[in-house]
N, C-alpha and C positions, 0 to 999 in steps of 0.2 A: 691686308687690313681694310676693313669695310670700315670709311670715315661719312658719317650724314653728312651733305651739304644743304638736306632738308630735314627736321624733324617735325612727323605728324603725331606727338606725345597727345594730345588736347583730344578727350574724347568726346568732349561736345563741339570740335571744330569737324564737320561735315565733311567728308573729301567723295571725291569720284574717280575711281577706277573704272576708267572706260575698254574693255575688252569685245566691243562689238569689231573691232578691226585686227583682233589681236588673235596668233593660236593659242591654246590653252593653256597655263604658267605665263604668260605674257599679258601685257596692259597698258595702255596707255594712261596718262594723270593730267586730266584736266585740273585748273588754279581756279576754275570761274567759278567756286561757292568761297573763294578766299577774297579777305577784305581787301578795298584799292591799293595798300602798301601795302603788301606782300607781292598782288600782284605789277605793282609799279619797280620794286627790287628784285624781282627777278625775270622780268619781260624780256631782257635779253637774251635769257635760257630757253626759252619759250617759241614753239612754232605758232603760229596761229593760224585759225582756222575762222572765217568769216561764215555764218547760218544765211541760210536763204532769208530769215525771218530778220534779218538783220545783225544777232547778236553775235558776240566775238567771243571766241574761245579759247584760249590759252593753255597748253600743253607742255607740259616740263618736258625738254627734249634733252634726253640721254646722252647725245653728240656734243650739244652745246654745252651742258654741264660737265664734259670734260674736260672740254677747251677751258672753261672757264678755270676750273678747276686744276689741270695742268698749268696754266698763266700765276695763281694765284702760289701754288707750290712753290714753282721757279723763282718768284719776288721775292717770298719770307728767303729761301734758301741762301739765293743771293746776298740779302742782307747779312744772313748769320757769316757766310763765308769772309764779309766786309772786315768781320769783327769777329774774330774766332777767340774762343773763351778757352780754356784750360778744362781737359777732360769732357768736349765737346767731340763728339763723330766728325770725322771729315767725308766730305759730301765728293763721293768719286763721279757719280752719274748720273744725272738726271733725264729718262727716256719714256714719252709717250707711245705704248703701244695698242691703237684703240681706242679703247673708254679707260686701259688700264696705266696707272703712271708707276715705274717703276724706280727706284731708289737705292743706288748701290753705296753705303756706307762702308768707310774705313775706321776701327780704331784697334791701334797698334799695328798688328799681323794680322789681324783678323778681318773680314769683309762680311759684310751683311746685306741681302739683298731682301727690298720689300716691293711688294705689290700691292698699290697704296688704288683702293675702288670707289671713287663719290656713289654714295647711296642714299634712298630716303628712307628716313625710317619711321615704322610705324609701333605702335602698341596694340595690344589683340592680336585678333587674326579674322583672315578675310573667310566672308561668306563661301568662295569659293571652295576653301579645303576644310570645309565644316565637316561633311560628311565622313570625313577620315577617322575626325573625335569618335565616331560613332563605332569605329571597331575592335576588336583585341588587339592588344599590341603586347609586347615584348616589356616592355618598360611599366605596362601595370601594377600599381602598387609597392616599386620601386621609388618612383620619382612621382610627382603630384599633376594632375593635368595642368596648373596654373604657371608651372615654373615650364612645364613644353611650350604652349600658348602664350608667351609672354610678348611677343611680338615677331614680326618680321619684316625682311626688307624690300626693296624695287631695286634691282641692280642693274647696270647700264648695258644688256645685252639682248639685242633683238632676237628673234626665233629667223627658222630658215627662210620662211618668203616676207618676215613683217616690214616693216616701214622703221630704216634705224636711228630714222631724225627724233621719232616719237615711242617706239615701243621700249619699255624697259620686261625682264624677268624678276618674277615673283620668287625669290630666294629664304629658306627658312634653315638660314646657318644659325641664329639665334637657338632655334630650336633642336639642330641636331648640336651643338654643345652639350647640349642636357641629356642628350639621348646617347651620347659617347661616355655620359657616368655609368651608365648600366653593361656596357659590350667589356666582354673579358679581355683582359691582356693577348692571350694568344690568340683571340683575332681580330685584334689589330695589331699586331705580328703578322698575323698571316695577309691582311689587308697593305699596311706598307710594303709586302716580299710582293704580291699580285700587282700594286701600281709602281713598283721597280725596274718588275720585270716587263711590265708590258704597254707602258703611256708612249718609251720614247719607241718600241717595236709596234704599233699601229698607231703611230701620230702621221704617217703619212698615206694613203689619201685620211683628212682628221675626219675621225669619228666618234672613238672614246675618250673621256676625261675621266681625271679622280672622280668627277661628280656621279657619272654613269655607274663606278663602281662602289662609290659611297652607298647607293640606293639600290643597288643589290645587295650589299652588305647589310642595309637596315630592312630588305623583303626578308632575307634568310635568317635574321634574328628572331621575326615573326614568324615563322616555318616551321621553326623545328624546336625541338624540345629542349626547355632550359638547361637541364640537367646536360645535355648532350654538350651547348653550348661554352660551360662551365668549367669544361674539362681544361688542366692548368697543361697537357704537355701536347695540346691537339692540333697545334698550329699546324703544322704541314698538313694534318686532312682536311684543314679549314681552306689551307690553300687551295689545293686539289675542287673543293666546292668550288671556293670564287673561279675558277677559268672554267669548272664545267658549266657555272651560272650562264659566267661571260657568253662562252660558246653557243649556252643555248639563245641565249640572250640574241646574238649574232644571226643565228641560223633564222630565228622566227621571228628579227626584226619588231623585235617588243623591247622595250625598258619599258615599263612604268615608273612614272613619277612618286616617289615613295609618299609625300606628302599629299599627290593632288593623282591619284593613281587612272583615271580617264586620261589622264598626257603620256603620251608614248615618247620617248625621246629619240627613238631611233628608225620612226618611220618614217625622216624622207631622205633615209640612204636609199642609194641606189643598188640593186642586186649584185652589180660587180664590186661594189666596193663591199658590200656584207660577204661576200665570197673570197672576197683576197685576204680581210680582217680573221675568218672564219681559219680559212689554210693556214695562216702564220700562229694563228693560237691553238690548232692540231699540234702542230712541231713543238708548240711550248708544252703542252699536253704531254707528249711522247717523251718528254728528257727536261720537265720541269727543275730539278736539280741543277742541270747542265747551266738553263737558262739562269737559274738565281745566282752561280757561283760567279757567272761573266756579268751580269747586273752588280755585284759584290764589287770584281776588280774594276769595274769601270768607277764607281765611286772611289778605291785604293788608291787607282791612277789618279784621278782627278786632286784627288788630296795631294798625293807627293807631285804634281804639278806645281799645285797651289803654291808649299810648302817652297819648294826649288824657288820659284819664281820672287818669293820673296826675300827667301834668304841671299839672292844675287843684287835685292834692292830696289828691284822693280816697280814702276809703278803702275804696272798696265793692272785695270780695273777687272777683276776677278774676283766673281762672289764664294766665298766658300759653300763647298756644296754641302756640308752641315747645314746649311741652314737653308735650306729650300720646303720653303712654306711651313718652317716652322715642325717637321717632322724629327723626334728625335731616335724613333726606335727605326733605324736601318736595319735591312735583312743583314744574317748573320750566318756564318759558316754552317752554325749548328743547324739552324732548318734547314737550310742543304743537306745534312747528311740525314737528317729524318724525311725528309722526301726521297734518298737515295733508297733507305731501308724498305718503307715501302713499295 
């Protein structure tokens, strides 16, 4: 859940993204074109930076805003906990990890786990991924440029060498919502089987995220032919694309950024870790089936875990794994066996 702790709605309020110290998708957010309250209410958040010429600068710091924001969670929470209301969630866990505050609710049997992100948010869109409007896309004539364009965020994640008291990343979730009406069922089928199988099997040394393969999944929409796309039983050779993407993705140490396509997202791995990522999605490559139907039982397990643990009474804090980030199409036996066929 992306909640503003700042919103920049006011299009004649000036702001400054400063990215003269930042790599590209990254920025810093200077407050010095905002009036003295605003910046008096949030100076706390704020690193500052003092000019030779004298003046003072003020920078919403990403770090600071989580603390804050972590602090201010744990108050309300507590309070509700004081006074619990009837068909209220009860509050299993509250844990800062990061910039990120996560939240593990109970009601009844059921656990819910959120990952709750202070963002700022803006309306428009920045000069920087202007250039992007300018090309074909998948979504043309579909969906309207205004409802892509409608805004986007700053979210509290610095790049590999930035500064992460000050840098936040430039995120345009706003915008792939919209861009998720137009992708067919089977591949995002096939997209949930690819990050099943393969987030928690190269999460160590970390390299890939959903994000990485969300943004191959929106190159390869532009790529290739609607009609191809469209097909309602293609999943599994959709699948077989995403890890040949991955792969290649891997070997030549490229992602581009789908939205701001000059950011590479995975040039500052190092060669050994693109070569060990590279081997272990070879093997997924060779007996992809094999690999989906053990991604399959590990979520089976996990459930009749759950399931056990509760029915003994328990109350040790366990999220149901239904609901991790809100994904509801889990891989399924069946694309198993159509990846076996092929």
């Amino acid at each position: 859940l992306l909640v503003p702790a700042l919103k920049l709605h006011d299009r004649n309020q000036p702001v400054t993204l400063d990215m003269r110290h930042s790599a590209l998708c990254h920025s810093w957010l200077s407050l010095r074109l905002f009036d003295e309250g605003t910046i008096t209410k949030w100076k706390d958040c704020c690193t500052i930076v003092d000019h030779i010429n004298g003046a003072t600068n003020y920078f919403f710091s990403p770090t600071k805003v989580a603390d804050w924001f972590h602090e201010s969670i744990s108050i309300v929470l507590s309070e509700i906990q004081k006074k619990p209301q009837r068909g209220m969630p009860k509050v299993e866990k509250v844990e800062k990890n990061g910039t990120i505050i996560t939240i593990i609710l109970a009601v009844g049997s059921s656990r819910m786990m959120y990952d709750i992100v202070p963002v700022v948010s803006f309306k428009g869109w920045p000069a920087v991924a202007q250039s992007w409007l300018m090309e074909n896309h998948f979504w043309d004539g579909k969906i309207t440029e205004e409802e892509v364009i409608s805004g986007f965020y700053l979210v509290p994640a610095c790049s590999y060498k930035g500064k992460k008291d000050n840098e936040w990343r430039l995120s345009f979730a706003r915008s792939e919502v919209q861009l998720k009406k137009c992708i067919s069922s089977s591949l995002m089928q096939a997209y949930q089987a690819c990050k099943a199988i393969i987030i928690k099997l190269l999460s160590r040394p970390k390299a890939i995220s959903p994000y990485h393969l969300r943004s191959m999944m929106l190159w390869a929409c532009d790529r290739l032919p609607a009609n191809y796309l469209s097909q309602d039983d293609y999943a599994a050779h959709f699948l077989l694309g995403l890890i040949d993407d991955l792969q290649h993705c891997l070997v030549n140490k490229m992602c581009p950024n789908y939205f701001i396509p000059q950011c590479n997202m995975l040039e500052h791995l190092s060669e050994e870790t693109v070569m060990l990522h590279a081997r272990k999605l070879s093997s997924v490559r060779s007996d992809p089936a094999e690999h989906l139907r053990t991604a399959i039982e590990h979520v089976k397990a996990a459930n009749r875990l759950t399931v056990d643990i509760q029915r003994r009474g328990s109350t040790t804090s366990i999220p149901s794994p239904q609901s991790d980030g809100g994904d509801n199409n889990q891989p399924d036996d069946r694309l198993a066996k159509k990846l076996q066929q092929l």
